[in-house]
C-alpha positions as CSV (number, residue, x, y, z in Angstrom):
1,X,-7.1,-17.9,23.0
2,X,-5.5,-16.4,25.6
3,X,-3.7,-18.9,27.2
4,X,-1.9,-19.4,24.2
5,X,-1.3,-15.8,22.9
6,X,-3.6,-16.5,19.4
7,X,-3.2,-13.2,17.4
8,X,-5.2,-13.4,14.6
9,X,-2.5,-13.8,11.2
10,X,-3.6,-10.3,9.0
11,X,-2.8,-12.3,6.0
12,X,-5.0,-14.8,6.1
13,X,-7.7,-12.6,7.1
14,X,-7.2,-10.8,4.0
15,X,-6.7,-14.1,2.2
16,X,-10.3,-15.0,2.8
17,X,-12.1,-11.4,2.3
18,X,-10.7,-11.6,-0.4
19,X,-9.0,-8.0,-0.6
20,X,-6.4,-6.1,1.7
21,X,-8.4,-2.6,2.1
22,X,-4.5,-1.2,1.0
23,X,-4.4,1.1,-2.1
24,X,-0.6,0.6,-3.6
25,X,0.5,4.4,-5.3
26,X,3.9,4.3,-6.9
27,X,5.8,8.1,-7.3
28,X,9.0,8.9,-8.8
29,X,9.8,11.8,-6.3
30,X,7.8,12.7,-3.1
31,X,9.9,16.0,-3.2
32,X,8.3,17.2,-5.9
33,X,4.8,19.0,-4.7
34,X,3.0,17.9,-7.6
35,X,3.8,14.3,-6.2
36,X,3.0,14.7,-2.7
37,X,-0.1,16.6,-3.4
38,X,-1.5,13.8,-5.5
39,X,0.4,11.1,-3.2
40,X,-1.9,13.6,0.1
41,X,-5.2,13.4,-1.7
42,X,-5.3,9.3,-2.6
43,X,-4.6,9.2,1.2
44,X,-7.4,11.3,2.0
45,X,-10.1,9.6,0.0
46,X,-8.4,6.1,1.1
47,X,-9.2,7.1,5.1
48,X,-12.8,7.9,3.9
49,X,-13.3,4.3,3.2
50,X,-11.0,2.6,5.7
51,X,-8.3,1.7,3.2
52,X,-4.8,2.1,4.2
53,X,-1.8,3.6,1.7
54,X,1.2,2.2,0.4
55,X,3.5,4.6,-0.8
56,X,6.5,3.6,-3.1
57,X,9.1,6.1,-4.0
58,X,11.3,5.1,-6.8
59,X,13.6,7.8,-7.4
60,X,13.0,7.7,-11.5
61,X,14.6,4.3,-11.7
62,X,13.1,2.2,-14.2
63,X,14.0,-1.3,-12.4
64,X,13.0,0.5,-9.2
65,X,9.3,1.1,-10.3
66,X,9.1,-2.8,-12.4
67,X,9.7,-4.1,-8.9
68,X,7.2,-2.3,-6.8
69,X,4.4,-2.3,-9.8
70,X,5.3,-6.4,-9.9
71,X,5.0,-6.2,-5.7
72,X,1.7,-4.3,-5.9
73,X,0.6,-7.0,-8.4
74,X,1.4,-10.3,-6.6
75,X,-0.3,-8.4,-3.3
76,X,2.9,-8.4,-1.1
């Protein structure tokens, strides 16, 4: 493994656990406090159980949000 530089490829680690440990949260705004507070408390509770977030902002764009809820979905 070292002799050739083997990092291990995340993806298919996840591939074969079966899940990524990632929550996906998709907000219109994070300047809004209402956002951000919710957006600050999924990322708290996340860290308690060693999931990572993924924040999306889409800026109130309805083609915006389609394409991260259709990311989110396909696991990207």
């Amino acid at each position: 493994m070292e002799l050739t530089n083997y990092e291990r490829n995340i993806n298919a680690v996840h591939l074969s656990k079966g899940k990524t440990n990632l929550i996906g949260v998709v907000v219109p705004s994070i300047k809004r406090p209402y956002f951000g507070l919710v957006a600050e408390g999924i990322a708290g509770e996340a860290l308690k159980d060693n999931y990572k977030l993924v924040l999306i902002q889409t800026n109130y764009e309805e083609k915006r949000e389609l394409e991260a809820l259709m990311m989110l979905r396909s696991n990207k």
